[in-house]
C-alpha positions as a Markdown table, in Angstrom:
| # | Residue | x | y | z |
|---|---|---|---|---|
| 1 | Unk | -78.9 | 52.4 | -260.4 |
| 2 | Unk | -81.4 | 55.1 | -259.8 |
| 3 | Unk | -84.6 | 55.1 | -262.2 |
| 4 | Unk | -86.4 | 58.4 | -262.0 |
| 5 | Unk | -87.8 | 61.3 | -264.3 |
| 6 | Unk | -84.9 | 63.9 | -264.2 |
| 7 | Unk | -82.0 | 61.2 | -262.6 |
| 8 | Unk | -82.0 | 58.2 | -264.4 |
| 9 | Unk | -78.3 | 56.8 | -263.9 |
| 10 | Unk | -75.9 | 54.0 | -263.7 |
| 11 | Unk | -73.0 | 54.1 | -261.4 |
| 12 | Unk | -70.4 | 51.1 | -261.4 |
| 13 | Unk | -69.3 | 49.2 | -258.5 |
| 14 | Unk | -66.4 | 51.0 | -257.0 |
| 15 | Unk | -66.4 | 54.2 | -259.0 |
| 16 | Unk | -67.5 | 57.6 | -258.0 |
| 17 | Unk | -68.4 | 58.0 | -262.2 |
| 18 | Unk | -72.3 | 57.6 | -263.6 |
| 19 | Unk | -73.2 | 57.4 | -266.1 |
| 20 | Unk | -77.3 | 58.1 | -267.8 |
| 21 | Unk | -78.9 | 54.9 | -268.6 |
| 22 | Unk | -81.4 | 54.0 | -271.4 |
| 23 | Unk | -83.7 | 50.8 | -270.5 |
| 24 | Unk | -85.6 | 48.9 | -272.9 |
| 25 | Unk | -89.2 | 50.3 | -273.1 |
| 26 | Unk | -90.6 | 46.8 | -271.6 |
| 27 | Unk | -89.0 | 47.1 | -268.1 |
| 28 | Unk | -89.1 | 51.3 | -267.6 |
| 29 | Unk | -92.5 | 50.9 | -265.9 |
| 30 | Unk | -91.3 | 47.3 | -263.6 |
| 31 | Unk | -88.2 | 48.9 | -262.9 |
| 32 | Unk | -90.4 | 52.1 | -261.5 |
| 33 | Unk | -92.5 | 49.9 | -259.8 |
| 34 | Unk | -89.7 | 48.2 | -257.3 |
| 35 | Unk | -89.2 | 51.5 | -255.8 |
| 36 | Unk | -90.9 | 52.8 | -252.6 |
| 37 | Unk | -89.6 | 56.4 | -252.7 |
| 38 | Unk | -88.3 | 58.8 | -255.6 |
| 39 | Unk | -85.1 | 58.3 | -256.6 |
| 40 | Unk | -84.2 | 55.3 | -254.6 |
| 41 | Unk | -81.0 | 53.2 | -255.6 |
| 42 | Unk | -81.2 | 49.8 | -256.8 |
| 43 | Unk | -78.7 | 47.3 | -257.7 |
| 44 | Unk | -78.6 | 45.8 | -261.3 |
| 45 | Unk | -76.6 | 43.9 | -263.5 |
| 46 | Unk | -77.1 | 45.1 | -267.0 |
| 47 | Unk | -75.8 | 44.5 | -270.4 |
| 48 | Unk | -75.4 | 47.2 | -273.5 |
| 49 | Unk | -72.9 | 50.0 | -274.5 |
| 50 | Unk | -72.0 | 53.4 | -274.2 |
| 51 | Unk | -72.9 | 56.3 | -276.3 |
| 52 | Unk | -72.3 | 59.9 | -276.5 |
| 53 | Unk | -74.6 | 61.9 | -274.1 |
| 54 | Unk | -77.8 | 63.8 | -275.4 |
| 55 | Unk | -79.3 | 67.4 | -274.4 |
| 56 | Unk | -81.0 | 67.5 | -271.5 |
| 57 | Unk | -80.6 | 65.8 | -267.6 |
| 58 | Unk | -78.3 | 63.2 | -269.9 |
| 59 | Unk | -75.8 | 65.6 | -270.6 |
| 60 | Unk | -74.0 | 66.5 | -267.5 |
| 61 | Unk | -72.8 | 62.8 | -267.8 |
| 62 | Unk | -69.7 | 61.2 | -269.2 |
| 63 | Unk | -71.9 | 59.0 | -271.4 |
| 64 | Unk | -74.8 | 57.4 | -271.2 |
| 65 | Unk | -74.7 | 53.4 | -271.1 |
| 66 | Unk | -78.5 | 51.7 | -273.4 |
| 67 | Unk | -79.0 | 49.0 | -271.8 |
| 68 | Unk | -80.3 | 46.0 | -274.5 |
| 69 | Unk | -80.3 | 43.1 | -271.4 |
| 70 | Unk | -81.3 | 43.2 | -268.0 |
| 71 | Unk | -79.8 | 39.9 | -265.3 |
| 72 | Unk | -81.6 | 41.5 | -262.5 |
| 73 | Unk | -82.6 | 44.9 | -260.7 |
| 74 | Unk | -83.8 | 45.2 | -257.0 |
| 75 | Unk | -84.8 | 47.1 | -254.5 |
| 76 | Unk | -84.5 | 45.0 | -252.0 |
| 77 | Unk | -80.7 | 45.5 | -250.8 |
| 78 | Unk | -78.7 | 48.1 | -253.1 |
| 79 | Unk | -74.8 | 47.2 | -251.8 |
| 80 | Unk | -74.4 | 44.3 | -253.4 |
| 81 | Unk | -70.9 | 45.2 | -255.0 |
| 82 | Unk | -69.0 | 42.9 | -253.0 |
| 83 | Unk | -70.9 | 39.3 | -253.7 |
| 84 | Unk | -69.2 | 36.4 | -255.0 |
| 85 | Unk | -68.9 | 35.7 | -258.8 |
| 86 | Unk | -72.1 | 33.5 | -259.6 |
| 87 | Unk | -72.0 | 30.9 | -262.6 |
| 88 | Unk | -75.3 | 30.7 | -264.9 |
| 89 | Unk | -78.0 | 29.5 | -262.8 |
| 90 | Unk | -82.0 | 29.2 | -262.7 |
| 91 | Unk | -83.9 | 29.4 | -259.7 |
| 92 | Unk | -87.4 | 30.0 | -257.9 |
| 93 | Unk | -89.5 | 29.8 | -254.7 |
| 94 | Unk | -92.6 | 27.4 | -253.4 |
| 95 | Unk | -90.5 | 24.9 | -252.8 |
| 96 | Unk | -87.0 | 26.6 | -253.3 |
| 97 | Unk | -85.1 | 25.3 | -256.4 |
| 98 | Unk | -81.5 | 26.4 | -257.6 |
| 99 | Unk | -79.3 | 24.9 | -260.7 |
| 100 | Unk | -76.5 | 26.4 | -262.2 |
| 101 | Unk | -75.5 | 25.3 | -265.3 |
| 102 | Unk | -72.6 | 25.3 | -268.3 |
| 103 | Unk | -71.5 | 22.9 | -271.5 |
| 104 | Unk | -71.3 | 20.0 | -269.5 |
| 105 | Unk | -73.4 | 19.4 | -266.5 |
| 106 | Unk | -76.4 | 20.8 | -264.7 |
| 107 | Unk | -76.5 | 21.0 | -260.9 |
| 108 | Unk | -79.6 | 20.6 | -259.5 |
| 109 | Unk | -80.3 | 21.3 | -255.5 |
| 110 | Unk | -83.1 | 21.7 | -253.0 |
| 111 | Unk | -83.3 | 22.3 | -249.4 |
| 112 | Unk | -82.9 | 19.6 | -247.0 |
| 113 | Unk | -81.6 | 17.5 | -250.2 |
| 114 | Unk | -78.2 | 16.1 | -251.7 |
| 115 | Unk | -77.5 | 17.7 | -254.8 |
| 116 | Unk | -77.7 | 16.1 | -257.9 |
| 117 | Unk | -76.1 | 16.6 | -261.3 |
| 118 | Unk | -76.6 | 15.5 | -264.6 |
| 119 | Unk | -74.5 | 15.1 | -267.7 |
| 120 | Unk | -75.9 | 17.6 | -270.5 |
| 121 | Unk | -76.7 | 15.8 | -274.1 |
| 122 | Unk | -77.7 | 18.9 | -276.0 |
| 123 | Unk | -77.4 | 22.6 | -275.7 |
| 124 | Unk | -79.2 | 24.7 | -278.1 |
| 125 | Unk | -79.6 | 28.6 | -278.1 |
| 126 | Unk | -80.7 | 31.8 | -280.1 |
| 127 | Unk | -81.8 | 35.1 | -278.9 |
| 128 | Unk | -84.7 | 34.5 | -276.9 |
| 129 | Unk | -84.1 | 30.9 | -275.7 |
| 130 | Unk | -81.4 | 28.5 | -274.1 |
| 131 | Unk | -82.2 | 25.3 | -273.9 |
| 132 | Unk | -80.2 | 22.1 | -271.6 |
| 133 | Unk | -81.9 | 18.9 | -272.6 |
| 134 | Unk | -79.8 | 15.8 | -269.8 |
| 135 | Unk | -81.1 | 12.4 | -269.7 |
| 136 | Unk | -83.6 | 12.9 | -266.5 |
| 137 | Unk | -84.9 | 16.6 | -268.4 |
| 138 | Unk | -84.2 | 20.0 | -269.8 |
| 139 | Unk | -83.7 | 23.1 | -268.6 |
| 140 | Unk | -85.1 | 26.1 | -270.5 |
| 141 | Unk | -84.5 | 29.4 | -270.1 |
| 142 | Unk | -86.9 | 32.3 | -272.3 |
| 143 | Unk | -85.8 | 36.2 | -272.5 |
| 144 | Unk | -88.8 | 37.8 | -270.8 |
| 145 | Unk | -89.2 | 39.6 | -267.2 |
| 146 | Unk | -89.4 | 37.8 | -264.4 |
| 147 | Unk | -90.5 | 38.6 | -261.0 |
| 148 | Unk | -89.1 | 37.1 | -257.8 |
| 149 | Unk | -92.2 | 35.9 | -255.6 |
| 150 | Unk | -90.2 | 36.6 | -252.3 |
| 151 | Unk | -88.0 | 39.9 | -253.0 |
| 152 | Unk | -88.7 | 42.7 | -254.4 |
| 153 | Unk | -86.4 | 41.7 | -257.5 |
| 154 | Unk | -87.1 | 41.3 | -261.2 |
| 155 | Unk | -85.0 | 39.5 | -263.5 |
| 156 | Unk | -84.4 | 39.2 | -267.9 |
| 157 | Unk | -84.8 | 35.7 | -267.8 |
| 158 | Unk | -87.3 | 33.3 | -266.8 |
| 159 | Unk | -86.7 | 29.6 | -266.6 |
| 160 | Unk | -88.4 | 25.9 | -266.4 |
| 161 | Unk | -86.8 | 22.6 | -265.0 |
| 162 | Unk | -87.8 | 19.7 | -265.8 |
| 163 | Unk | -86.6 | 16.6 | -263.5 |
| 164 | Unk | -88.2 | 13.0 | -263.7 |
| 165 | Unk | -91.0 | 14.2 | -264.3 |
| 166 | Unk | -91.6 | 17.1 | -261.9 |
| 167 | Unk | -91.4 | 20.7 | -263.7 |
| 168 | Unk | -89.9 | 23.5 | -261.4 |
| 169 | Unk | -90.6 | 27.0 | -262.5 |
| 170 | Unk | -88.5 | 30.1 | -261.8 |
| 171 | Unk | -85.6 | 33.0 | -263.1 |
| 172 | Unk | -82.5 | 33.1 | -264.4 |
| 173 | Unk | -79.4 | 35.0 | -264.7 |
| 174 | Unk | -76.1 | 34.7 | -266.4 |
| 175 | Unk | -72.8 | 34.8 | -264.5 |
| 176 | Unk | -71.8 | 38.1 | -262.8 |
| 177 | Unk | -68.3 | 37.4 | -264.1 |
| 178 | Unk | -66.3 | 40.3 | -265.1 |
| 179 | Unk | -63.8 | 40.6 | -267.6 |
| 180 | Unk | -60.8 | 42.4 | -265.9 |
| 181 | Unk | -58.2 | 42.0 | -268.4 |
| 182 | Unk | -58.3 | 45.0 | -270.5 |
| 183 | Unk | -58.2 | 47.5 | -267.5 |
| 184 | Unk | -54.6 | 49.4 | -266.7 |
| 185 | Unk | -53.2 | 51.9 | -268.8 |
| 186 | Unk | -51.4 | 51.7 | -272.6 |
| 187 | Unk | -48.6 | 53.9 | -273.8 |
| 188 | Unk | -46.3 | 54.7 | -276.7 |
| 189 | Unk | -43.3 | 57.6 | -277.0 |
| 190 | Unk | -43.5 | 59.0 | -280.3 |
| 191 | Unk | -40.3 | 60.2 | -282.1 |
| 192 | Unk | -40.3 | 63.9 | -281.5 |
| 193 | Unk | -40.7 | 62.7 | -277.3 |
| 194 | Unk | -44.2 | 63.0 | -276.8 |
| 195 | Unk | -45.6 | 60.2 | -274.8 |
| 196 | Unk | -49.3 | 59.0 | -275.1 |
| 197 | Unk | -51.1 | 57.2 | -272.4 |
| 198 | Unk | -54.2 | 55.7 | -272.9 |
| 199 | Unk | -55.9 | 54.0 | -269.3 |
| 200 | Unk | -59.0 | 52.5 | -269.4 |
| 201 | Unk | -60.7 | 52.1 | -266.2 |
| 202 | Unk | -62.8 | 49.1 | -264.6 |
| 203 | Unk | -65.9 | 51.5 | -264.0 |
| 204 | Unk | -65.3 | 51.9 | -268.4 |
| 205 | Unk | -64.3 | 55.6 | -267.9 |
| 206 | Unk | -61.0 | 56.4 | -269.9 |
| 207 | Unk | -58.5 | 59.2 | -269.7 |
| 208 | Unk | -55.9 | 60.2 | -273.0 |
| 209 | Unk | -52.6 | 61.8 | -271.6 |
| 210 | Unk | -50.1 | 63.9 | -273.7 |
| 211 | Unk | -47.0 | 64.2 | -272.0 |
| 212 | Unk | -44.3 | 66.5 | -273.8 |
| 213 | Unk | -40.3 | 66.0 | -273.5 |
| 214 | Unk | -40.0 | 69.9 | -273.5 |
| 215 | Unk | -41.5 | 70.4 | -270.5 |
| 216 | Unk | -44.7 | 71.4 | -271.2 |
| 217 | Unk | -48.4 | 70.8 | -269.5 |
| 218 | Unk | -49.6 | 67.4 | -269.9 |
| 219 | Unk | -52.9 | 67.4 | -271.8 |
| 220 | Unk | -55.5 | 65.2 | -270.8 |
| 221 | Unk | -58.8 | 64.2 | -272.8 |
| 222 | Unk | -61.7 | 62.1 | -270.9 |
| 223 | Unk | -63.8 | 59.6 | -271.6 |
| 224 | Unk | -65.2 | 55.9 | -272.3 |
| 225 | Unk | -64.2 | 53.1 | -273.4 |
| 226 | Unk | -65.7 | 49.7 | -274.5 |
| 227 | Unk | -65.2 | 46.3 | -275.8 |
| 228 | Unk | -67.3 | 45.5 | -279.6 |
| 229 | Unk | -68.4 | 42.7 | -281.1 |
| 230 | Unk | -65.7 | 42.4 | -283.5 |
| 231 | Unk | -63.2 | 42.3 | -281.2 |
| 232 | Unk | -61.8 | 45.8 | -281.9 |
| 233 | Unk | -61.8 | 48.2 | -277.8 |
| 234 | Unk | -63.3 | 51.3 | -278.9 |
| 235 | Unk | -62.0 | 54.5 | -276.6 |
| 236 | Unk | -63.8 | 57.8 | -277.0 |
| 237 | Unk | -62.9 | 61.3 | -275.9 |
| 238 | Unk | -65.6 | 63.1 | -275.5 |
| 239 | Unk | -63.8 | 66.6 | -274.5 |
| 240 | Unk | -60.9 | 68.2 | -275.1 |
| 241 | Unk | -59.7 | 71.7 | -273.4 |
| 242 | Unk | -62.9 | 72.1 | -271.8 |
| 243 | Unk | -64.9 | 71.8 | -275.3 |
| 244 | Unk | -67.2 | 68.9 | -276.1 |
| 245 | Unk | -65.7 | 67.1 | -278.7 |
| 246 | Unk | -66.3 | 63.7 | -279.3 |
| 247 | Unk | -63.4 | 61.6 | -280.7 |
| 248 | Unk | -63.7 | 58.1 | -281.3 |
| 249 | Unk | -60.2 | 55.5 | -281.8 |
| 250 | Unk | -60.9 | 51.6 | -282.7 |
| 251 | Unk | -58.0 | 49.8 | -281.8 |
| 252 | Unk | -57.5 | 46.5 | -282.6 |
| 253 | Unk | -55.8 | 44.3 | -279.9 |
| 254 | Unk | -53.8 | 41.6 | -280.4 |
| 255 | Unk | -51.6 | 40.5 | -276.8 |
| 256 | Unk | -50.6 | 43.5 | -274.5 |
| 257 | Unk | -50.8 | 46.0 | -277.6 |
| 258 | Unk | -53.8 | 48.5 | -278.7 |
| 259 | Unk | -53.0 | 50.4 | -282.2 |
| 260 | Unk | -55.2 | 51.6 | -284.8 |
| 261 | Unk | -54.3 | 54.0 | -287.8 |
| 262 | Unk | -57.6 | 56.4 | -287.7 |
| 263 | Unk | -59.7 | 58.4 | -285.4 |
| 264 | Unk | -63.3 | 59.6 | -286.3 |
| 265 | Unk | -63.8 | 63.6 | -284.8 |
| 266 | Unk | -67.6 | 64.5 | -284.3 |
| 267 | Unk | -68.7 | 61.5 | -287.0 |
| 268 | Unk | -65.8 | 62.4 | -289.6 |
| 269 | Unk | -62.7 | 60.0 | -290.3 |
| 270 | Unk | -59.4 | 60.7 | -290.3 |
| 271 | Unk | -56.3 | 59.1 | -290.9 |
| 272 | Unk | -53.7 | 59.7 | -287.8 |
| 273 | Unk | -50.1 | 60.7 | -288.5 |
| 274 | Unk | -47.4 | 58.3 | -289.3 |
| 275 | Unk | -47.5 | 54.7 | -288.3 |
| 276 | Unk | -50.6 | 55.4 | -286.5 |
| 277 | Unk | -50.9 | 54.4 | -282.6 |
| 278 | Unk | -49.3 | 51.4 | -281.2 |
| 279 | Unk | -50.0 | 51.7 | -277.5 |
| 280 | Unk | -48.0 | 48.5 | -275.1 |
| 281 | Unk | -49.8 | 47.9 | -271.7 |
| 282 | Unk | -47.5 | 49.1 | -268.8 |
């Protein structure tokens, strides 16, 4: 990520593609502060969705990704594409602390000591707070930046261990998992020949192919895609021919399949031909 005043962008691990990034208002000014130089890349982990570019430096950019949850940014070491898949876990400094935690146990280490886990009783969580309560303590973890003492790192999360007695104070992040089944590419060959190809990319770019049976030019429109709350993968187009147009497809998925029976074009709805799309993974 690089956070400046006319480059503010996201780029994903193992893509050449960026896209413009949106922070929340509370961590534009920590975010700035990591940095010793302008325009200096960072690594983050980020949570939000993609949009539809703005005028202005935005709008060189396939889309621009709003970021509504931060797991960490820092400064300190910006290739950091290739580290292992962490689970949930809290941690801090003075002494070092580290516990990783899920439905059923927490995992509690320090150095130079055997690590120790306990069986969860209760797990309650909203927006703002998660909470582990185990028979020797709790765990609880609170939405609001947090700075690493030794690095120069901030995180969305801090956190508070309790263990016999002794509280431990720290950060948190979630799991850097990725979801990788939805990536590859989708297709269906209409009656009149026409095939349509639909690949959605891990770095979240997407690109719509139209291949003809008569020999003609394919036709190619690119874009985003991402996955919504409701389930439904949402794939937008956002030019076609060289024009800006931005065309938006819900598909619902159910298995290997994508389909949906409307497209919206520049915020109007429209019903597509036929039976609609119904687009198998290859």
């Amino acid at each position: 990520m690089i956070w400046g005043h006319e480059v503010r962008t996201l780029q994903p691990c193992g893509s050449e593609n960026a896209f413009w990034v949106q922070l929340p208002e509370a961590f534009k000014q920590p975010v700035s502060n990591l940095t010793s130089e302008p325009y200096q890349p960072m690594y983050a982990e980020v949570f939000g969705y993609l949009e539809p570019t703005a005028a202005g430096f935005a709008e060189q950019y396939p889309a621009q990704f709003v970021v509504t949850e931060v797991n960490m940014v820092t400064a300190e070491n910006p290739n950091r594409c290739e580290q292992p898949t962490r689970p949930d876990r809290a941690f801090g400094n003075e002494p070092f602390w580290n516990a990783t935690y899920d439905e059923q146990k927490v995992t509690f280490t320090q150095i130079g000591q055997e690590a120790q886990e306990f069986t969860v009783k209760e797990l309650e969580q909203d927006l703002t707070q998660t909470r582990v309560d185990y028979n020797s303590g709790s765990l609880t973890i609170d939405k609001q930046i947090c700075r690493d003492s030794m690095s120069d790192s901030l995180y969305g999360a801090s956190s508070s261990l309790e263990v016999n007695g002794k509280t431990f104070n720290g950060c948190s992040t979630l799991s850097n998992q990725a979801d990788q089944e939805l990536y590859g590419s989708y297709a269906q060959t209409q009656d009149d020949g026409t095939t349509i190809t639909l690949t959605l990319k891990p770095d979240h770019t997407s690109e719509t192919r139209y291949s003809y049976a008569d020999g003609s030019n394919d036709v190619t429109e690119n874009g985003y895609w991402q996955s919504l709350t409701n389930g439904k993968i949402e794939a937008t187009n956002v030019s076609y021919q060289g024009q800006k147009l931005i065309a938006t497809r819900e598909f619902e998925l159910e298995g290997n399949q994508l389909s949906t029976q409307n497209e919206t074009i520049n915020g109007n709805e429209y019903p597509l031909t036929g039976k609609g799309l119904v687009l198998d993974k290859q």
